[in-house]
Structure formats: structure tokens, C-alpha cells
mmCIF file of the N, C-alpha and C atoms, coordinates in Angstrom:
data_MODEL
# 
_entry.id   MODEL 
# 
loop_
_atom_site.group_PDB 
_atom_site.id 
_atom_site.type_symbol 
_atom_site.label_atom_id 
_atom_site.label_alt_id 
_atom_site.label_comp_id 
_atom_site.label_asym_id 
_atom_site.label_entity_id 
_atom_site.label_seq_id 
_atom_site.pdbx_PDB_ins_code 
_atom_site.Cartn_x 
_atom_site.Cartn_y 
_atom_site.Cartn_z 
_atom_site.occupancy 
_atom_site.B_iso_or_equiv 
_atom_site.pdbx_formal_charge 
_atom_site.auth_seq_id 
_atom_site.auth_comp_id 
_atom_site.auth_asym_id 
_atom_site.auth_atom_id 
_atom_site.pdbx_PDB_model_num 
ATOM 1   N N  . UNK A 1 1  ? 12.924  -4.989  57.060 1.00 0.00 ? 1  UNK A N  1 
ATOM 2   C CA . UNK A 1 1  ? 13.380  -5.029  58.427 1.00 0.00 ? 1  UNK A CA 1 
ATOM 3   C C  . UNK A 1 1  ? 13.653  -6.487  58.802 1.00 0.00 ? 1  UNK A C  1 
ATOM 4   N N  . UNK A 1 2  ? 14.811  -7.001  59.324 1.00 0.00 ? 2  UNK A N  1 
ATOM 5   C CA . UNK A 1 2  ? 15.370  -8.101  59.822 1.00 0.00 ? 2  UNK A CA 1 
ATOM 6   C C  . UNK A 1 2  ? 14.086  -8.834  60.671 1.00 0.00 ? 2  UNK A C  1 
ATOM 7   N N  . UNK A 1 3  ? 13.639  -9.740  60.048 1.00 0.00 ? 3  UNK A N  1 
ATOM 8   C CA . UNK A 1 3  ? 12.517  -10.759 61.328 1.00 0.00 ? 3  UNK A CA 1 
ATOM 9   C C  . UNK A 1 3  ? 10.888  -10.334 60.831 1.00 0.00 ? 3  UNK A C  1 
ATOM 10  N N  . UNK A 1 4  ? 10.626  -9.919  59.939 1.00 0.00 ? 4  UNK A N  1 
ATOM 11  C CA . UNK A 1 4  ? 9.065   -8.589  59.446 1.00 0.00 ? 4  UNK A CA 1 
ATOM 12  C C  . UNK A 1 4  ? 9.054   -9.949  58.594 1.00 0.00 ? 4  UNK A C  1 
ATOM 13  N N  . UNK A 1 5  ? 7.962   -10.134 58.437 1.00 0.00 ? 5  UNK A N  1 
ATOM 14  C CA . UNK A 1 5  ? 6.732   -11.181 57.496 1.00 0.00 ? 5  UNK A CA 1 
ATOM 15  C C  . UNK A 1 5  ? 6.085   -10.570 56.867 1.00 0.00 ? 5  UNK A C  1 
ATOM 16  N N  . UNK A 1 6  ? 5.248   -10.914 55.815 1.00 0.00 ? 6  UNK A N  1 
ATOM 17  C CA . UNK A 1 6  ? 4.814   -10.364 54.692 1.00 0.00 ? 6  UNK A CA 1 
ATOM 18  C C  . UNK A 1 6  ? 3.678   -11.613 54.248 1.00 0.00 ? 6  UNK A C  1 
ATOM 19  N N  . UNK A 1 7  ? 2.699   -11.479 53.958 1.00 0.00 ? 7  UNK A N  1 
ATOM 20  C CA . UNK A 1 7  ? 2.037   -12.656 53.298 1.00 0.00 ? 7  UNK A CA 1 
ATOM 21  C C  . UNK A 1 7  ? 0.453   -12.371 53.159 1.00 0.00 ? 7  UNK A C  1 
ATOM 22  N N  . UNK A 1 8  ? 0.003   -13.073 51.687 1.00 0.00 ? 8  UNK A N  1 
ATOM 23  C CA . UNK A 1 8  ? -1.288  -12.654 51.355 1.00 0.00 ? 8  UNK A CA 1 
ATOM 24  C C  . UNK A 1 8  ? -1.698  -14.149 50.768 1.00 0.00 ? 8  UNK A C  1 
ATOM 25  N N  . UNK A 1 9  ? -3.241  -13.818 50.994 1.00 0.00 ? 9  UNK A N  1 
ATOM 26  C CA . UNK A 1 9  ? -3.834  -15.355 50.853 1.00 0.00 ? 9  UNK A CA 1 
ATOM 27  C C  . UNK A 1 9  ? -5.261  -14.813 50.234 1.00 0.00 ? 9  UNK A C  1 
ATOM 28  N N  . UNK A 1 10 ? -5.814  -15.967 49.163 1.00 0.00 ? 10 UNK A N  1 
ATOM 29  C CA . UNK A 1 10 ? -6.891  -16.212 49.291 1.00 0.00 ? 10 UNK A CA 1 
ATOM 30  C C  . UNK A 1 10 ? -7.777  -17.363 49.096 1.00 0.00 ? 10 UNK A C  1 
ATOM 31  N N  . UNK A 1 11 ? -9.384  -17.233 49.018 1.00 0.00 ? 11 UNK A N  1 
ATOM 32  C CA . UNK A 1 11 ? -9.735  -18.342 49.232 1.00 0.00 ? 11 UNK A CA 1 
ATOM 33  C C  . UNK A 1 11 ? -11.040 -18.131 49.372 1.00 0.00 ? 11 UNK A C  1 
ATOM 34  N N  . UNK A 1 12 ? -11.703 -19.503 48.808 1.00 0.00 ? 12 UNK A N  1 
ATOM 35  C CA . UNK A 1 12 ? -13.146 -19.700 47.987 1.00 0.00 ? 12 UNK A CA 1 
ATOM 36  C C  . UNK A 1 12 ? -13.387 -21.158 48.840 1.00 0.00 ? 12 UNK A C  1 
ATOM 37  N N  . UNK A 1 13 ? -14.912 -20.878 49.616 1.00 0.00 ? 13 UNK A N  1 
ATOM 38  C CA . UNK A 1 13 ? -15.495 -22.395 50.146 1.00 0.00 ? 13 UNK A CA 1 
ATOM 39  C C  . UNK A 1 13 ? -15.523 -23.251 48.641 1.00 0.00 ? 13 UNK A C  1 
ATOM 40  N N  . UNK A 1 14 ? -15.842 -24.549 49.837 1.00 0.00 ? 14 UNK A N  1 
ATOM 41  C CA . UNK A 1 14 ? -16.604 -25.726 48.616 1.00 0.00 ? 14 UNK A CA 1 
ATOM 42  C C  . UNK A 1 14 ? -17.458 -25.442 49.202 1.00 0.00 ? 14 UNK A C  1 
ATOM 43  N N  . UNK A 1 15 ? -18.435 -25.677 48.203 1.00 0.00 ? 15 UNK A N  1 
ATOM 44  C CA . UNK A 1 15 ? -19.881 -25.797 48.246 1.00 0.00 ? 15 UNK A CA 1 
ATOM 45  C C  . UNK A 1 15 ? -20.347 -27.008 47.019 1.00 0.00 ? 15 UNK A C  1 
ATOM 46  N N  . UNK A 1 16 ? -20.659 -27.951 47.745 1.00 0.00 ? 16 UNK A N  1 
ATOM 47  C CA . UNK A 1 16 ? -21.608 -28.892 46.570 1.00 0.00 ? 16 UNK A CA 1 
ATOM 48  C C  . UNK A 1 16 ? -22.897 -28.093 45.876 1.00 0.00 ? 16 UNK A C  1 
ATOM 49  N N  . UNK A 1 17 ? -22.828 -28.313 44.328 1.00 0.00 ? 17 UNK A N  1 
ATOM 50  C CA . UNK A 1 17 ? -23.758 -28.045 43.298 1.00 0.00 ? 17 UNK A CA 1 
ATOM 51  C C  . UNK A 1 17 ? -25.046 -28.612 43.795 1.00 0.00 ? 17 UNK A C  1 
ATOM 52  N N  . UNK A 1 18 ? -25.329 -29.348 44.634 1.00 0.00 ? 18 UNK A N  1 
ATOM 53  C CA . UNK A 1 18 ? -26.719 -29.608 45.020 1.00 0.00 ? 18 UNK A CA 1 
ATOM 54  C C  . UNK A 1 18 ? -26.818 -28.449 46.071 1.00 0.00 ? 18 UNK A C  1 
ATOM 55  N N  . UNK A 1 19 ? -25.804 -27.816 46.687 1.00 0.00 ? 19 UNK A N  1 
ATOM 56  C CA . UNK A 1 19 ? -26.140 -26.919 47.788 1.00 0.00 ? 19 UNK A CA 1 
ATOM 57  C C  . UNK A 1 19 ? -26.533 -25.286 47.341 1.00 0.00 ? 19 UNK A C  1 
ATOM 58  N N  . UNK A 1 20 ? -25.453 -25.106 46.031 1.00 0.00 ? 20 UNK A N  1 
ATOM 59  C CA . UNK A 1 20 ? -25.819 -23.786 45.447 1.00 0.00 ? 20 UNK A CA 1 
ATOM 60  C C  . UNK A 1 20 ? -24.291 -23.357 44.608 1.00 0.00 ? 20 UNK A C  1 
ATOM 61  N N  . UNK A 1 21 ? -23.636 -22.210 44.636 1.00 0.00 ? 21 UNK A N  1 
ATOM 62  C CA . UNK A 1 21 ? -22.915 -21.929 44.293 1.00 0.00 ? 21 UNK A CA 1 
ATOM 63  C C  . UNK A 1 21 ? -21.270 -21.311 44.764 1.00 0.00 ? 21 UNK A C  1 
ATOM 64  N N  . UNK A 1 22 ? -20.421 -21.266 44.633 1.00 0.00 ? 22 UNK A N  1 
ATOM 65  C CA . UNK A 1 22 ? -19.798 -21.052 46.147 1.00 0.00 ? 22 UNK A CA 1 
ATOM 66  C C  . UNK A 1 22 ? -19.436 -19.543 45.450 1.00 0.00 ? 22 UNK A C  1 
ATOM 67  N N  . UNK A 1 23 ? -19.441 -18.558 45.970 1.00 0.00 ? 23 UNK A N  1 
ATOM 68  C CA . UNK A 1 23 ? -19.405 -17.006 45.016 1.00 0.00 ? 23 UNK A CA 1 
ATOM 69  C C  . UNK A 1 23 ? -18.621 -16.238 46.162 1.00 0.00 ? 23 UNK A C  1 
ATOM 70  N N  . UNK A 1 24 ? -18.423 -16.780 47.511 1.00 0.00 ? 24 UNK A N  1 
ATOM 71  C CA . UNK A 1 24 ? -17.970 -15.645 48.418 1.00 0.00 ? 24 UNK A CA 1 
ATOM 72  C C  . UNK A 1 24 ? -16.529 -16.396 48.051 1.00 0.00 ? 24 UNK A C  1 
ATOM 73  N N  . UNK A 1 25 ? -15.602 -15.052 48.029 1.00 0.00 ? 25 UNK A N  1 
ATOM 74  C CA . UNK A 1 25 ? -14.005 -15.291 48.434 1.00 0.00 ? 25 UNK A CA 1 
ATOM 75  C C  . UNK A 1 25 ? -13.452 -14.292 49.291 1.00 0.00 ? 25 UNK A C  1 
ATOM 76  N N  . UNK A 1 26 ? -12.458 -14.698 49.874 1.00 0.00 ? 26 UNK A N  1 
ATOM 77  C CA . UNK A 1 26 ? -11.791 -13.868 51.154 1.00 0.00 ? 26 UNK A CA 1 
ATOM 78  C C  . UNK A 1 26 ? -10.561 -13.454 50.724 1.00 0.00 ? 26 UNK A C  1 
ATOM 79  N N  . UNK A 1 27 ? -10.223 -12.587 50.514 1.00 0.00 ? 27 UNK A N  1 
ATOM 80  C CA . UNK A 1 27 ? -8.763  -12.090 50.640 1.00 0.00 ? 27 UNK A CA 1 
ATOM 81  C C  . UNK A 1 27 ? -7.641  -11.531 51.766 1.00 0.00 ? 27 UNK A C  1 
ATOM 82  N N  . UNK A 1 28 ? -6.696  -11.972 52.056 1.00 0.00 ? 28 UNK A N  1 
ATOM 83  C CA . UNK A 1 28 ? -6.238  -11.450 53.095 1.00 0.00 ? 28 UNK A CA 1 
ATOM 84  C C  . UNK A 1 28 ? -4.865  -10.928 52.544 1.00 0.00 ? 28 UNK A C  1 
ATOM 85  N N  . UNK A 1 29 ? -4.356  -9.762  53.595 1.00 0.00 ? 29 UNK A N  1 
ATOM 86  C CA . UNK A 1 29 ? -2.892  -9.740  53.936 1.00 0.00 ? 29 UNK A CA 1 
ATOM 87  C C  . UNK A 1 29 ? -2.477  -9.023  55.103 1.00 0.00 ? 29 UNK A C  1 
ATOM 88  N N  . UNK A 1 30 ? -1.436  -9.253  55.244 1.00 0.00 ? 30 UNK A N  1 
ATOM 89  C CA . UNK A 1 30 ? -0.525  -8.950  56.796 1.00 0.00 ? 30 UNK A CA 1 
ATOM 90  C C  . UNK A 1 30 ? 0.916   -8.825  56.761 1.00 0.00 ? 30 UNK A C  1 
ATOM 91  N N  . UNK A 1 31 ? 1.212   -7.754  57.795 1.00 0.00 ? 31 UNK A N  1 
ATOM 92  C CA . UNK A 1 31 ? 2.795   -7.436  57.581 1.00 0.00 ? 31 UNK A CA 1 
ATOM 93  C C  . UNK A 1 31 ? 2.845   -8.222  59.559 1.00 0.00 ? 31 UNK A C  1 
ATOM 94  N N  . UNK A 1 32 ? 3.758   -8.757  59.560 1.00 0.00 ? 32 UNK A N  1 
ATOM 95  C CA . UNK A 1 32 ? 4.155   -9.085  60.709 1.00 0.00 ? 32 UNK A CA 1 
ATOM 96  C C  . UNK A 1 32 ? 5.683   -8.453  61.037 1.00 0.00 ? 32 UNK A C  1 
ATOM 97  N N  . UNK A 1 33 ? 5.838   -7.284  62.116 1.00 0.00 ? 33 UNK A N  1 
ATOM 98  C CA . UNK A 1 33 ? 6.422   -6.283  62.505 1.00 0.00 ? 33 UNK A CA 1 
ATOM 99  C C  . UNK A 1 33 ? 7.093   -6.648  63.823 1.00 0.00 ? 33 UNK A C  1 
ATOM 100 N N  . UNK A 1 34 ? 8.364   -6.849  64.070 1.00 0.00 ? 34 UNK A N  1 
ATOM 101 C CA . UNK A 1 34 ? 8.951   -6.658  65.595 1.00 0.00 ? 34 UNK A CA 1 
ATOM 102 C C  . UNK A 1 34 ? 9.441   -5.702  65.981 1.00 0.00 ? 34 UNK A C  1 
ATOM 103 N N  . UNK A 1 35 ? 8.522   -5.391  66.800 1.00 0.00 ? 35 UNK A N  1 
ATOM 104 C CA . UNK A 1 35 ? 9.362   -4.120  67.717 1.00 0.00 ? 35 UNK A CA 1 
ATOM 105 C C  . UNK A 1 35 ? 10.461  -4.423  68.101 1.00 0.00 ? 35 UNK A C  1 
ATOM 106 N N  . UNK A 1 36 ? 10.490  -5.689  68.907 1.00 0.00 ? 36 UNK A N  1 
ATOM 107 C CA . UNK A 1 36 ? 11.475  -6.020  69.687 1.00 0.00 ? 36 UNK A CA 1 
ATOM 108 C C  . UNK A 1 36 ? 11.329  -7.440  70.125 1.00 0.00 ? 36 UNK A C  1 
ATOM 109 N N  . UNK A 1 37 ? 12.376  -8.101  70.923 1.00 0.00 ? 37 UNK A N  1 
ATOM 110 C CA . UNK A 1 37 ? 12.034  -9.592  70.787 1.00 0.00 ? 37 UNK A CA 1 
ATOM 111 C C  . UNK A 1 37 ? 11.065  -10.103 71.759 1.00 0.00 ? 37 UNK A C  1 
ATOM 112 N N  . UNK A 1 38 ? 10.596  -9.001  72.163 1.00 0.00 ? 38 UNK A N  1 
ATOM 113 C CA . UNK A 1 38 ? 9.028   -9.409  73.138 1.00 0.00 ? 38 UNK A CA 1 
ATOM 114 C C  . UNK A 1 38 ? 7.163   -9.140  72.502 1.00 0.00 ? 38 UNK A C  1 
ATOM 115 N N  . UNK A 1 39 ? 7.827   -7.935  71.472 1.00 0.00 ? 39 UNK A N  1 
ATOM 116 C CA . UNK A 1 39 ? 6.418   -7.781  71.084 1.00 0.00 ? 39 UNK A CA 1 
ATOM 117 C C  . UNK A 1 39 ? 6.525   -7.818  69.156 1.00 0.00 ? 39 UNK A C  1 
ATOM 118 N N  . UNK A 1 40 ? 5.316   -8.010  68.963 1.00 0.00 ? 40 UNK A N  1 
ATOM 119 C CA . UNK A 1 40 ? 5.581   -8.420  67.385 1.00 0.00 ? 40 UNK A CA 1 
ATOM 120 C C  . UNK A 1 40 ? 3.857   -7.063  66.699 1.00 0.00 ? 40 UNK A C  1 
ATOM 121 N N  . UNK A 1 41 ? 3.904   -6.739  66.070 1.00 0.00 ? 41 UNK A N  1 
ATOM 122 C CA . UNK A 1 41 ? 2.480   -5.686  65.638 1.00 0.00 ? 41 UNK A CA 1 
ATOM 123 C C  . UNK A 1 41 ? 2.373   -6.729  64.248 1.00 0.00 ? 41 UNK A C  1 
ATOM 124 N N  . UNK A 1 42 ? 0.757   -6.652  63.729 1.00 0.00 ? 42 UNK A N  1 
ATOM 125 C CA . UNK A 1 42 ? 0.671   -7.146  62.805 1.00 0.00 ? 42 UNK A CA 1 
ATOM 126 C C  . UNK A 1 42 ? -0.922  -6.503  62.080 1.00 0.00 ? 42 UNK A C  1 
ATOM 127 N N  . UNK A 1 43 ? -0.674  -5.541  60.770 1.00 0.00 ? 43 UNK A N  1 
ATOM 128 C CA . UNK A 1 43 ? -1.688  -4.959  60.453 1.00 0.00 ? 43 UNK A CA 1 
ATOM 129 C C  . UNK A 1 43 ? -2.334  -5.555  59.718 1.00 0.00 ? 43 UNK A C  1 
ATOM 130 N N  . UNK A 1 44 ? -3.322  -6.031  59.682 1.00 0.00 ? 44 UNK A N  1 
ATOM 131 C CA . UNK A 1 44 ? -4.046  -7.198  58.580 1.00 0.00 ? 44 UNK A CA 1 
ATOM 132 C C  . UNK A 1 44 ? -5.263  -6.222  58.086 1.00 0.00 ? 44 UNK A C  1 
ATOM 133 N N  . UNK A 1 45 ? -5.157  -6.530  56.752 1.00 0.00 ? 45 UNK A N  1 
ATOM 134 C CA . UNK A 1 45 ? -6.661  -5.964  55.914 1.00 0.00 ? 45 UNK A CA 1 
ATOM 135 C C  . UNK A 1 45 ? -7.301  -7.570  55.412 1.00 0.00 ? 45 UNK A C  1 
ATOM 136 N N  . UNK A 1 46 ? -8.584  -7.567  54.948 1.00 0.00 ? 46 UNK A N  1 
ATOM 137 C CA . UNK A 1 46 ? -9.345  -8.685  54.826 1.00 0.00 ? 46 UNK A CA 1 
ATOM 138 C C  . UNK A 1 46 ? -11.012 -8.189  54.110 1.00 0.00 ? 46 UNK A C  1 
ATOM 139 N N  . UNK A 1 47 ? -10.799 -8.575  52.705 1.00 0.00 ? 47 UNK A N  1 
ATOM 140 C CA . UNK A 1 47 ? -11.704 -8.606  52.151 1.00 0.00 ? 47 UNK A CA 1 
ATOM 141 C C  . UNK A 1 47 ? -12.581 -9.446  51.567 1.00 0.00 ? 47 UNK A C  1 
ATOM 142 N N  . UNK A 1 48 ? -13.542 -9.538  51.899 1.00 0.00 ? 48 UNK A N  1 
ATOM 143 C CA . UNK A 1 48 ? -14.555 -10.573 51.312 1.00 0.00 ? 48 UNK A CA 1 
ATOM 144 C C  . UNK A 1 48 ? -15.622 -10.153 50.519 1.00 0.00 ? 48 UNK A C  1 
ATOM 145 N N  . UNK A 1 49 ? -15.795 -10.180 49.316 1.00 0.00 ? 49 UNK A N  1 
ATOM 146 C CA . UNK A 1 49 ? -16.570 -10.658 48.172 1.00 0.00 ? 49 UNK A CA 1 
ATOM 147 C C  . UNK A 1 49 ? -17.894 -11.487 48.278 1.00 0.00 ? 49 UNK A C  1 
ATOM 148 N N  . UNK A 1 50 ? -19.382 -10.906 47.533 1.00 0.00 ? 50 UNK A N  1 
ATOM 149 C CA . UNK A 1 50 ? -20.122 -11.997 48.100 1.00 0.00 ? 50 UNK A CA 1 
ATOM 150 C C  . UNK A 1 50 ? -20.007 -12.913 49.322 1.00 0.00 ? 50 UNK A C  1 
ATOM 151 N N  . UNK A 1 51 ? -20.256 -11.991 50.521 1.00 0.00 ? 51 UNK A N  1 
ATOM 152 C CA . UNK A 1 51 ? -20.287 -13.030 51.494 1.00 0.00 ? 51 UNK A CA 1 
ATOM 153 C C  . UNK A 1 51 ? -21.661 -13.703 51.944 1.00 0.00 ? 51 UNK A C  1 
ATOM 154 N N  . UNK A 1 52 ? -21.825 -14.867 52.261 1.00 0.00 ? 52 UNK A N  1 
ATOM 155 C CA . UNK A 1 52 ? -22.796 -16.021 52.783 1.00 0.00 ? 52 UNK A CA 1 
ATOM 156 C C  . UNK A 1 52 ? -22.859 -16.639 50.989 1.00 0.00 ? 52 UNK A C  1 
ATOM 157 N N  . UNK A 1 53 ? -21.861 -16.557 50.210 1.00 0.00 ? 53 UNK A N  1 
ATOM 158 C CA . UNK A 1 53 ? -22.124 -16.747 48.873 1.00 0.00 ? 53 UNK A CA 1 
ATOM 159 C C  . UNK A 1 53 ? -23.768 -16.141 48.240 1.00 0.00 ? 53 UNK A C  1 
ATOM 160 N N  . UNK A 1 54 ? -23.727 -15.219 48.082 1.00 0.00 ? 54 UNK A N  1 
ATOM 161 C CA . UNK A 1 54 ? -25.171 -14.378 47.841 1.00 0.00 ? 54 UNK A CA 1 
ATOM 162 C C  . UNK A 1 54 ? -24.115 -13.647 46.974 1.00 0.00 ? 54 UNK A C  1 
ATOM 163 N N  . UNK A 1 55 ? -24.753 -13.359 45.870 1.00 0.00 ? 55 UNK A N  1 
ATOM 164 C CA . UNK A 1 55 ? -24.147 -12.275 44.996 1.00 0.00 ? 55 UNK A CA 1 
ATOM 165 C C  . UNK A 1 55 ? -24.291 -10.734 45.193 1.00 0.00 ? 55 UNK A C  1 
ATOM 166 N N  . UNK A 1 56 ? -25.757 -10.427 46.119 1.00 0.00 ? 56 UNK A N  1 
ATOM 167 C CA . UNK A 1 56 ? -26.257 -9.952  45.900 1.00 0.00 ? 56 UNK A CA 1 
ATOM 168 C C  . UNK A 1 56 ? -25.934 -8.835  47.537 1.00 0.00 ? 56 UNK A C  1 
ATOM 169 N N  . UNK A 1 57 ? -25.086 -9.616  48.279 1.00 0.00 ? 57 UNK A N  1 
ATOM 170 C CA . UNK A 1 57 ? -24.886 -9.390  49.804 1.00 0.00 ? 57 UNK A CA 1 
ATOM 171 C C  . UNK A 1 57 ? -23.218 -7.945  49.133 1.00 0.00 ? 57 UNK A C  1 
ATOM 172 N N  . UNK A 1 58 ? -23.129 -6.873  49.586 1.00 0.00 ? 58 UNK A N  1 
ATOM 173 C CA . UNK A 1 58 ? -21.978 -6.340  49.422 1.00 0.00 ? 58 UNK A CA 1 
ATOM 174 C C  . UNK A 1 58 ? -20.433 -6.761  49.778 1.00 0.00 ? 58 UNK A C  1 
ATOM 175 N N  . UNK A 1 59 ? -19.272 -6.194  49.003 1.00 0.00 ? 59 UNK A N  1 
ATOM 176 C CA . UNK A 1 59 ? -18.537 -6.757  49.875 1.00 0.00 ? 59 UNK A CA 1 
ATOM 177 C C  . UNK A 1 59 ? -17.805 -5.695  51.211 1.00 0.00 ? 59 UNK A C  1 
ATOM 178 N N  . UNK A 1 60 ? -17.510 -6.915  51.874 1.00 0.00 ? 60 UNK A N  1 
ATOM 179 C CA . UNK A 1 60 ? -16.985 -6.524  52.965 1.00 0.00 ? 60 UNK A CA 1 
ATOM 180 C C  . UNK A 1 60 ? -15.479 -6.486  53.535 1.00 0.00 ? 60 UNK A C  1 
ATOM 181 N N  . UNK A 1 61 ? -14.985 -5.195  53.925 1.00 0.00 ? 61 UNK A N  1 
ATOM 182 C CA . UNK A 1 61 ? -13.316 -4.634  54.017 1.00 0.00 ? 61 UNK A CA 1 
ATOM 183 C C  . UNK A 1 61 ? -13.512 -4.539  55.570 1.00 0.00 ? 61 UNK A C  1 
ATOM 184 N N  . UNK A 1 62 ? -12.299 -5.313  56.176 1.00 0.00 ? 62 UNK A N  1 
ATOM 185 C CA . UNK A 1 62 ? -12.410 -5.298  57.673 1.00 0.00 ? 62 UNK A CA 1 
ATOM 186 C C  . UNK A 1 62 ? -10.895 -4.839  57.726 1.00 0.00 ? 62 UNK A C  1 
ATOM 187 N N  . UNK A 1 63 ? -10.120 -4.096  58.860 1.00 0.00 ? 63 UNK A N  1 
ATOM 188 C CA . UNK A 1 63 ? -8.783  -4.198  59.128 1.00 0.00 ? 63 UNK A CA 1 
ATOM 189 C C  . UNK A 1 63 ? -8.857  -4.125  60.624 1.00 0.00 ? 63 UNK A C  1 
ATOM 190 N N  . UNK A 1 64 ? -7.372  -4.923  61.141 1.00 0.00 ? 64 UNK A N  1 
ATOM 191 C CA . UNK A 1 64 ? -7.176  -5.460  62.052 1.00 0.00 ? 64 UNK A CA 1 
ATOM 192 C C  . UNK A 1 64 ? -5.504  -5.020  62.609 1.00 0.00 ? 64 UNK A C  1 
ATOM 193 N N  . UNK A 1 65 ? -5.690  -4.614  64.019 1.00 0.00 ? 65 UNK A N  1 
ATOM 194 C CA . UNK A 1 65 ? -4.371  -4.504  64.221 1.00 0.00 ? 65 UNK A CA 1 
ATOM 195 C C  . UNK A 1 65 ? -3.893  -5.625  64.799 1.00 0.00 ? 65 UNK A C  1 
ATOM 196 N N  . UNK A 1 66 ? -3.365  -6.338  64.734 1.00 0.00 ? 66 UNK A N  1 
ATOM 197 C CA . UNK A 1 66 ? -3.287  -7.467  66.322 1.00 0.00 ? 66 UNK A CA 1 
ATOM 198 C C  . UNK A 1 66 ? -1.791  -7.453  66.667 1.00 0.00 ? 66 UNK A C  1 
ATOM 199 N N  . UNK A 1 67 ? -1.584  -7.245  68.267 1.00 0.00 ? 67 UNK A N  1 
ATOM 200 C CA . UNK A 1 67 ? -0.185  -7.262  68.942 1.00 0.00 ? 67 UNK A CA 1 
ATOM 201 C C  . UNK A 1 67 ? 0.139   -8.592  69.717 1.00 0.00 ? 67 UNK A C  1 
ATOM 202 N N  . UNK A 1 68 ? 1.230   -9.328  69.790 1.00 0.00 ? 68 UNK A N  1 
ATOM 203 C CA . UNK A 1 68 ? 1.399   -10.150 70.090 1.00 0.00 ? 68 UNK A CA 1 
ATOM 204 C C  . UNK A 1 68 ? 2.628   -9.787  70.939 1.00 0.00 ? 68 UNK A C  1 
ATOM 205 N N  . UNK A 1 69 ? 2.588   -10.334 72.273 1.00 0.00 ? 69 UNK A N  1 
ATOM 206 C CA . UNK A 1 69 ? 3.681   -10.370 73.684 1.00 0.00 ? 69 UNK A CA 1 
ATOM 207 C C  . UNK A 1 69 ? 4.129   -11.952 74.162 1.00 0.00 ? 69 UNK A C  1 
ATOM 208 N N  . UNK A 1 70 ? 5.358   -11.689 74.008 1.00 0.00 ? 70 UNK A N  1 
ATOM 209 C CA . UNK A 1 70 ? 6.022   -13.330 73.937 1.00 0.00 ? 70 UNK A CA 1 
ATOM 210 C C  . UNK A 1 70 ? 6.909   -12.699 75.276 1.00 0.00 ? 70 UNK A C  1 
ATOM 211 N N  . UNK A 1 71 ? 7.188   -14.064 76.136 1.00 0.00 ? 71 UNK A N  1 
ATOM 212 C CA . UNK A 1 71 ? 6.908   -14.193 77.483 1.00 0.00 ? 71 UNK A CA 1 
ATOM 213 C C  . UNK A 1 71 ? 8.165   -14.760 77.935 1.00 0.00 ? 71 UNK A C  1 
# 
């Protein structure tokens, strides 16, 4: 669709070796959608892996709708 975004990311803290290990990573992605030239929808999923870097913590799947109104 003419003006629709697309994009996925991820990503791992630093953590200094005196602090511990850095084991959590985040994954993201998102479609960015225009209805029209006032409102934009954008469905994001987001997963994280070992989070607080704990191996031992599950991971965690969040999704997100977010709408945006331009003025």
C-alpha cells in the first residue's frame, strides 16, 4: 500500500563482565498503515528473551496497537 512502513529490529544491552552477563534481547516489528492522511494504525509485536538478563526469567510476547492522528 502506497505510504505503509514495514520494519524489524533487534537488540542486546551492554552489560560490563564485572556486572554479569547481558542474555536478555528484544525483538521487534511493526507495519505502519495509513488510513488516510490524518490517521496512520501501527501493529507492533515485541519479544523479549531472558528478560532482566536472568536466563532463568521466561520470555516475554507483548503486542501493541498504536494509532496516530496528525493535525
Amino acid at each position: 500500500m502506497p505510504g505503509a512502513l514495514a520494519g524489524i529490529a533487534a537488540a542486546q544491552s551492554f552489560i560490563e563482565s564485572i556486572v554479569g552477563n547481558a542474555t536478555q534481547t528484544n525483538f521487534e516489528a511493526f507495519y505502519n498503515l495509513p488510513l488516510n492522511d490524518n490517521i496512520r494504525i501501527s501493529p507492533v509485536i515485541q519479544i523479549i528473551t531472558h528478560p532482566g538478563n536472568q536466563e532463568s526469567n521466561g520470555t516475554i510476547v507483548t503486542g501493541t496497537l498504536r494509532t496516530s492522528l496528525f493535525f
